[in-house]
C-alpha positions in Angstrom: 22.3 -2.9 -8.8 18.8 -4.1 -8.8 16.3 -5.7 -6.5 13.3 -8.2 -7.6 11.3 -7.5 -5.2 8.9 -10.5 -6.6 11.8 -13.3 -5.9 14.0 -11.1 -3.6 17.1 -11.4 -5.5 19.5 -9.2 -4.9 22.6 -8.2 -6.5 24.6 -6.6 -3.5 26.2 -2.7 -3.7 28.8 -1.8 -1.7 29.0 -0.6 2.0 26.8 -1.7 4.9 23.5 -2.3 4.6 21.0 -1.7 7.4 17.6 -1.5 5.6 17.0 -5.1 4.9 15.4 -5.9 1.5 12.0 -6.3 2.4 12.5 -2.4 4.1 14.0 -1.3 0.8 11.4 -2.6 -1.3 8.9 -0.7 0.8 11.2 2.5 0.2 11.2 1.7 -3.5 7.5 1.1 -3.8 6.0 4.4 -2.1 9.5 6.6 -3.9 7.4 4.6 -7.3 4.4 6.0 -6.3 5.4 9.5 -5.9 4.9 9.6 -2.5 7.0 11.3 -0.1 7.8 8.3 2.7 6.5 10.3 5.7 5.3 8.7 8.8 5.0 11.7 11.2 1.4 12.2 12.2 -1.4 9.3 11.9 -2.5 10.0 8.3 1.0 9.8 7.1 1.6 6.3 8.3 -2.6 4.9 7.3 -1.5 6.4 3.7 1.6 4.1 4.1 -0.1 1.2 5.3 -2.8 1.6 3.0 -0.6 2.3 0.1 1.4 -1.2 0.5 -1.7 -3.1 0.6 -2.6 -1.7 -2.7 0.6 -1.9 -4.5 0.6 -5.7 -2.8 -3.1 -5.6 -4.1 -1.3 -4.7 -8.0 1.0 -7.6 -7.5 4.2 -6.2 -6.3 5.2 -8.7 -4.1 6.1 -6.9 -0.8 5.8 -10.0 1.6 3.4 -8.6 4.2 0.4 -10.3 5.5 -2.5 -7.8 6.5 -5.7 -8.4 9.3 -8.6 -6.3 9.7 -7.9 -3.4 12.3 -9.6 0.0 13.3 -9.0 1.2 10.2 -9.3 -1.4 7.3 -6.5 -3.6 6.5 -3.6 -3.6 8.8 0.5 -5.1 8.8 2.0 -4.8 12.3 5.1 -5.8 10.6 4.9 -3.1 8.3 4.8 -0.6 10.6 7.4 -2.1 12.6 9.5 -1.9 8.8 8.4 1.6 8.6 9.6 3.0 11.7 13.1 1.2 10.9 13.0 2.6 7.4 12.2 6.4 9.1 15.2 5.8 11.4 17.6 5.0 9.0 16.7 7.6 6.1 16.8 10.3 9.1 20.3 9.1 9.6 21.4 9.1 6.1 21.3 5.9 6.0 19.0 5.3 2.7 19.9 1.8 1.4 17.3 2.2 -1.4 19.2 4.2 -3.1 21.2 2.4 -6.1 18.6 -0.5 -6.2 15.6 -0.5 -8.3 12.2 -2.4 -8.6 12.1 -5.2 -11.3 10.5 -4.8 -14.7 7.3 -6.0 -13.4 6.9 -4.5 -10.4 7.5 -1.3 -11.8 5.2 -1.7 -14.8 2.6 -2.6 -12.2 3.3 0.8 -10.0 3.1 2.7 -13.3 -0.2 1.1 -14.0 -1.5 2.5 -10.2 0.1 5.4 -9.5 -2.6 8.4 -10.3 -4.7 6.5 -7.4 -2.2 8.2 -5.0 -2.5 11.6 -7.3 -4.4 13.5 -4.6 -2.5 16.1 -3.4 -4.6 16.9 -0.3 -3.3 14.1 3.0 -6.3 13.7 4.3 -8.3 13.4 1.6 -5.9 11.2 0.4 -5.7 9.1 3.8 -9.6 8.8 3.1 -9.8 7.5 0.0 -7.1 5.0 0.5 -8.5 3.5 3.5 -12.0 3.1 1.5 -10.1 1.9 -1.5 -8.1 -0.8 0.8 -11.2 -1.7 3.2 -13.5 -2.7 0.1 -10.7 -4.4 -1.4 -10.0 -6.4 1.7 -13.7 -7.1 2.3 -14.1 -8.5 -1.5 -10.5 -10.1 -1.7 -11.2 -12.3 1.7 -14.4 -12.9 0.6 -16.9 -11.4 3.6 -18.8 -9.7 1.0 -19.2 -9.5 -2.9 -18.3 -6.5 -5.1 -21.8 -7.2 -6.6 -23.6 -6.0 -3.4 -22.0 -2.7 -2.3 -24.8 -2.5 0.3 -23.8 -5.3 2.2 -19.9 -3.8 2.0 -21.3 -0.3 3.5 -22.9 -2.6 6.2 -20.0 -3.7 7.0 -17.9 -1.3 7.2 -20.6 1.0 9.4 -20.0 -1.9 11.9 -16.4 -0.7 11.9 -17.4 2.8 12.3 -16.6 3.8 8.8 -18.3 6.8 7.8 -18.8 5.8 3.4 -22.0 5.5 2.0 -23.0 3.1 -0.4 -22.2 5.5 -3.4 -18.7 6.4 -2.4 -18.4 2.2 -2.0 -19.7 2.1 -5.7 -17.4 3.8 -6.5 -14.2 2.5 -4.7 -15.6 -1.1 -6.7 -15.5 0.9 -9.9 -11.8 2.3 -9.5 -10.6 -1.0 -8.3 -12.1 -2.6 -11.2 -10.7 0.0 -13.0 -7.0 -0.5 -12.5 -7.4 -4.3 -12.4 -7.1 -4.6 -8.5 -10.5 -6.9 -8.5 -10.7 -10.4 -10.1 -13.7 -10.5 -12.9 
């Protein structure tokens, strides 16, 4: 049984599904990463939001769309997802199971998961939200990856306690693992 999340085929498994394929790509995504799919307390549910963008940012097609909010890029339709997915795996009710990510999606996971290494949440939660926020600022073009200054600007307006180093460096691991155009 698989699912290409890219195309959303599906070839169906048996029983009832409640998770809807768009939910169980989510599942399959953060169970790629090696994360555990938690949304209990704030930090779990930025590191799920901001984990999505990123794996979207990789080019595993997901589907959601993401606007600037209080803390970087932001799917109310993900969370909405998430919640359902929370429900359903509390119930037993993991429809995940039995499907997998296609070949590309996977090889594109591989090729990002040690970004999510960090074994501390909140240091985690932080990084992921810079990571996310200067990608968002660079992919929707409101500022350059060339002038890191103007991203820190930016994202002081917000509130957003990085300096222009730790925005250097965000630029350099997105470069990194191919998450910015050249």
């Amino acid at each position: 049984m698989q699912l290409l999340v890219g195309k959303f085929h599906v070839n169906f498994h048996s029983g009832s599904v409640i998770m809807d394929r768009q939910q169980i790509g989510v599942k399959l995504t953060v169970d790629g990463l090696n994360l555990p799919f938690n949304i209990d307390f704030f930090m779990d549910r930025l590191i799920m939001q901001k984990t999505v963008y990123l794996a979207q940012a990789a080019g595993v097609n997901l589907g959601y769309f993401y606007h600037w909010y209080l803390h970087g890029p932001y799917s109310p339709s993900l969370t909405r997802d998430e919640y359902s997915i929370d429900a359903d795996v509390a119930a037993g009710l993991d429809d995940s199971k039995g499907w997998k990510l296609d070949e590309s999606s996977s090889r594109r996971l591989d090729g990002i998961r040690t970004i999510f290494s960090e074994a501390d949440r909140d240091k985690l939660a932080r990084k992921l939200e810079l990571l996310a926020s200067v990608h968002f600022l660079i992919d929707r073009k409101q500022a350059s990856k060339a002038d890191p200054s103007r991203i820190t600007a930016t994202l002081r307006q917000f509130n957003k306690p990085f300096s222009e180093e730790d925005v250097k460096n965000a630029i350099g691991e997105l470069a990194r693992y191919g998450l910015l155009a050249a």
